[in-house]
C-alpha positions, -999 to 999 in steps of 0.1 A, spaced: -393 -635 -336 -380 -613 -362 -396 -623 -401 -385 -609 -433 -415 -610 -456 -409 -604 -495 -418 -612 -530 -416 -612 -564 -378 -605 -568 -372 -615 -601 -333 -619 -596 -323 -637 -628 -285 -634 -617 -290 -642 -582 -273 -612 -570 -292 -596 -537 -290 -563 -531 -272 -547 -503 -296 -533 -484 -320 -561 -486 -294 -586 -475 -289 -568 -444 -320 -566 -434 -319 -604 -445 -288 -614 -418 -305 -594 -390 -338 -615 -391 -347 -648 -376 -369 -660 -408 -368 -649 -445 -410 -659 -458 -408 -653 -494 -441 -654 -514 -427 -666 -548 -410 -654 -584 -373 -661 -576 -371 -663 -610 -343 -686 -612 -328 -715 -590 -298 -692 -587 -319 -665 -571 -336 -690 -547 -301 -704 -536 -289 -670 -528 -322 -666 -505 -315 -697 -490 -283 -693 -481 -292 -687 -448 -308 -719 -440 -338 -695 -427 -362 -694 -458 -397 -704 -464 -406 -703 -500 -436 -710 -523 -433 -711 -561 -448 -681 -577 -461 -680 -616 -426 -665 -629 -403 -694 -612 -385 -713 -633 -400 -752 -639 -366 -766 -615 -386 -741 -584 -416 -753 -595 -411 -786 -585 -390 -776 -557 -412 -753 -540 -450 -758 -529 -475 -735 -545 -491 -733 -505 -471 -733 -474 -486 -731 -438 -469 -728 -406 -464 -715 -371 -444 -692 -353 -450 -688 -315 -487 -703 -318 -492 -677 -347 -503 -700 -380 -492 -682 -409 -498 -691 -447 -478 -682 -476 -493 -683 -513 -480 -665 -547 -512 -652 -560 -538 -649 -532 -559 -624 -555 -555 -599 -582 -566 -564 -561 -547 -549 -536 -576 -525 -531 -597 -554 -527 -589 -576 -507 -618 -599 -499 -602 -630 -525 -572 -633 -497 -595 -630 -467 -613 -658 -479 -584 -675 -488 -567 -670 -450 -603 -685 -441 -598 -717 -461 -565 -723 -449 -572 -717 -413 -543 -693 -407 -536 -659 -387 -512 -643 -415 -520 -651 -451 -488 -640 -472 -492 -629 -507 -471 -618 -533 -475 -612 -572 -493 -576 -569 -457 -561 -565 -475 -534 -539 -466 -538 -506 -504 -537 -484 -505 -551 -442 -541 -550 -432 -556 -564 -401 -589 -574 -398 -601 -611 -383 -569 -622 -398 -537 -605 -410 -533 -600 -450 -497 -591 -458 -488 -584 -492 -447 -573 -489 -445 -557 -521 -414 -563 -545 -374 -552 -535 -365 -550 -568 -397 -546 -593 -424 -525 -575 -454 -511 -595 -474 -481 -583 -454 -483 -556 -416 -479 -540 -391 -509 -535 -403 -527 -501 -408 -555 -478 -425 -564 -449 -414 -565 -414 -434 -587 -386 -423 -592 -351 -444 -621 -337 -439 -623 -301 -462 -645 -274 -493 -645 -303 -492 -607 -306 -483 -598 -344 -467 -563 -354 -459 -552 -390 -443 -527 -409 -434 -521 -443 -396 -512 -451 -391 -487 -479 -359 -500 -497 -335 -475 -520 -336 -488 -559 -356 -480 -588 -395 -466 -583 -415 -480 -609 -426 -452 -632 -456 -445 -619 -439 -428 -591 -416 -414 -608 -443 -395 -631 -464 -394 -599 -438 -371 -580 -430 -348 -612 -463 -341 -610 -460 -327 -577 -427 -314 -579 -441 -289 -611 -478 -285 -589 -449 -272 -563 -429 -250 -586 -462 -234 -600 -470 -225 -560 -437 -208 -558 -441 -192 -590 -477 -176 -579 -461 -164 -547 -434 -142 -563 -460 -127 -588 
């Protein structure tokens, strides 16, 4: 089984964007950890009839009560648990372990850090990053293929907007790369 793991979209119009709602119509289940941002966003997500969704910190008060702030559930004997804020480190990530722990899952989904982070270690810790608002980081989600109890994931780079820390980031190393040139002519 195909999942499409995201986060944080923020979509105040609702509108999603091309590339992400392909990769949306090719999946078997859309997890998303949380800040919709607005009903209309949620709806457009939902569409599908294939979406598991927790609230996140930025959802309007209508998702709020709509949406749990914990989901848990299974996918071919895999349990998997969504929250919006499972800690407040991505380099860290010992908060979420211990939270997969409590909730006696496989997968513990995250969002709110807006950096996309898969690591495996007793359990799986799966942070999708956001589509639309990234920090330190490009536009992504996370892919995981769950067949027969085995789990693989990837993150999907999406086009759109690089929060400006990549932006500054890779000037940096374009004019580190210029300089190089520059010495070898000399």
């Amino acid at each position: 089984m195909k999942l499409i793991v995201l986060s944080d979209t923020h979509l105040k119009n609702g509108v999603i964007p091309q590339q992400l709602q392909t990769l949306l119509n090719e999946c078997d289940l859309i997890v998303h950890a949380g800040d919709f941002n607005t009903v209309k966003a949620y709806n457009a997500f939902n569409a599908s009839g294939k979406l598991k969704a927790v609230s996140g910190n930025d959802d309007a008060s209508e998702l709020k009560k709509l949406l749990p702030e914990r989901l848990k559930f299974e996918v071919e004997g895999v349990k998997i648990g969504v929250v919006h804020e499972g800690g407040l480190s991505v380099n860290d990530t010992t908060a979420q372990g211990y939270l997969a722990k409590e909730m006696d899952v496989d997968i513990l989904i995250f969002g709110h850090l807006h950096r996309p982070l898969i690591e495996k270690r007793d359990v799986v810790l799966v942070c999708p990053g956001s589509p639309t608002k990234p920090r330190m980081s490009n536009p992504s989600v996370v892919e995981l293929i769950i067949e027969k109890g085995s789990i693989n994931g990837r993150i999907i780079t999406l086009e759109g907007d690089t929060c400006d820390y990549i932006k500054f980031r890779d000037s940096l190393e374009k004019r580190k790369q210029e300089k190089n040139r520059n010495k070898k002519r000399a």
